[in-house]
C-alpha positions as CSV (number, residue, x, y, z in Angstrom):
1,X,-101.0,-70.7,-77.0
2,X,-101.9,-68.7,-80.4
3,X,-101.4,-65.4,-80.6
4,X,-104.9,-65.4,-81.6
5,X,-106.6,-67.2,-79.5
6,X,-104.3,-64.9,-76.7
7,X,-105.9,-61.5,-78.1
8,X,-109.4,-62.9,-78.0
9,X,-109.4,-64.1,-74.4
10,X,-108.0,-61.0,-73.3
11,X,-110.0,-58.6,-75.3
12,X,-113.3,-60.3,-74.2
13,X,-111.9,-60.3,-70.3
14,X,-111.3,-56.4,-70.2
15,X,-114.3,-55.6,-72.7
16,X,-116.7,-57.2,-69.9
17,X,-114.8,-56.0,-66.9
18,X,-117.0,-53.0,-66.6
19,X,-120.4,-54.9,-66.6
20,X,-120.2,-55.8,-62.9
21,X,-120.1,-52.1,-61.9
22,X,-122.7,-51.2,-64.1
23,X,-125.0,-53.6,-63.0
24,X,-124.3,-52.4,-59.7
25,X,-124.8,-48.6,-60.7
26,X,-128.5,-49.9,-61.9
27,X,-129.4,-52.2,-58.9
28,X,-128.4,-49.5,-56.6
29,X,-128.9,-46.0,-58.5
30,X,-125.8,-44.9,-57.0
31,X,-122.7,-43.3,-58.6
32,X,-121.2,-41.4,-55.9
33,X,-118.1,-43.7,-56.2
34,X,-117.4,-43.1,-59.4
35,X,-114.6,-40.9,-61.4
36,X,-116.4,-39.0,-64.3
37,X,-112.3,-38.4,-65.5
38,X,-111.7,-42.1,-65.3
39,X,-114.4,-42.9,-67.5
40,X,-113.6,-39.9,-70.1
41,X,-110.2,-41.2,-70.1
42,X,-111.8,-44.6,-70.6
43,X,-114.1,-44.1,-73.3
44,X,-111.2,-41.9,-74.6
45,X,-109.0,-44.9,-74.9
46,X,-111.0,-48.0,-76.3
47,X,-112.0,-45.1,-78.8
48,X,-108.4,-44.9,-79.7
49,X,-108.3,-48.8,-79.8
50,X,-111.2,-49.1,-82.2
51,X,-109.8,-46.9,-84.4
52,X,-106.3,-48.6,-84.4
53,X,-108.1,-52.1,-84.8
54,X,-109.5,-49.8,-88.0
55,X,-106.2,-48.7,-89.8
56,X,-104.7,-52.5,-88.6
57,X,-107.8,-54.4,-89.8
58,X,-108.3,-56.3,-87.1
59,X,-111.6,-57.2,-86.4
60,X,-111.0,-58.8,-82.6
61,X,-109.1,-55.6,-81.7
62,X,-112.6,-53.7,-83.3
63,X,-115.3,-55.8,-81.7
64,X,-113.4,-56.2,-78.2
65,X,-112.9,-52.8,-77.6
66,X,-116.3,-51.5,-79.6
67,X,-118.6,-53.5,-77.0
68,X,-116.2,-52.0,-74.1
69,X,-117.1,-48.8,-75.6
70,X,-120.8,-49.7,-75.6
71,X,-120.7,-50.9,-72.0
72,X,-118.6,-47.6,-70.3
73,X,-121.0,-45.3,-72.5
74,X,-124.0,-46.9,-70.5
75,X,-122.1,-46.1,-67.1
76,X,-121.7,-42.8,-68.0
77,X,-125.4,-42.3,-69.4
78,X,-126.1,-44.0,-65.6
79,X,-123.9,-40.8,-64.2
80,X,-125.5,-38.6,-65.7
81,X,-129.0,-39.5,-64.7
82,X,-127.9,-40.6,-61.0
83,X,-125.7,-38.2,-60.2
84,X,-127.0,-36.1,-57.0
85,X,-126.0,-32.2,-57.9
């Protein structure tokens, strides 16, 4: 398989793995099960990647981890307005 075609798949696999449990945050308004830490460390991360994929110039590495950015930042705006104090 090409090294390319490799990266692609498996950046657009993890940068949707997160979309399930957000949809399921918004259909059910519930975050009780959720790590704030795990998603700091998260967003923390693919951060990290985006700006590698910066200094390497590689765009897949960029848009992957960018939209898996996009997506965690959403779960955590969900947190924050469904989390009970």
């Amino acid at each position: 398989m090409n090294e390319n075609v490799l990266g692609i798949i498996a950046g657009i696999l993890t940068s949707i793995s997160m979309i399930p449990q957000l949809i399921k945050v918004i259909k059910d308004k519930n975050v009780d099960d959720i790590s704030l830490v795990m998603l700091l460390v998260l967003i923390s991360g693919l951060s990290l990647w985006v700006w590698y994929g910066f200094i390497k110039d590689e765009l897949p590495i960029i848009l992957s981890n960018a939209f898996a950015v996009l997506v965690n930042i959403s779960l955590l705006v969900c947190y924050m307005i469904y989390k009970k104090s």
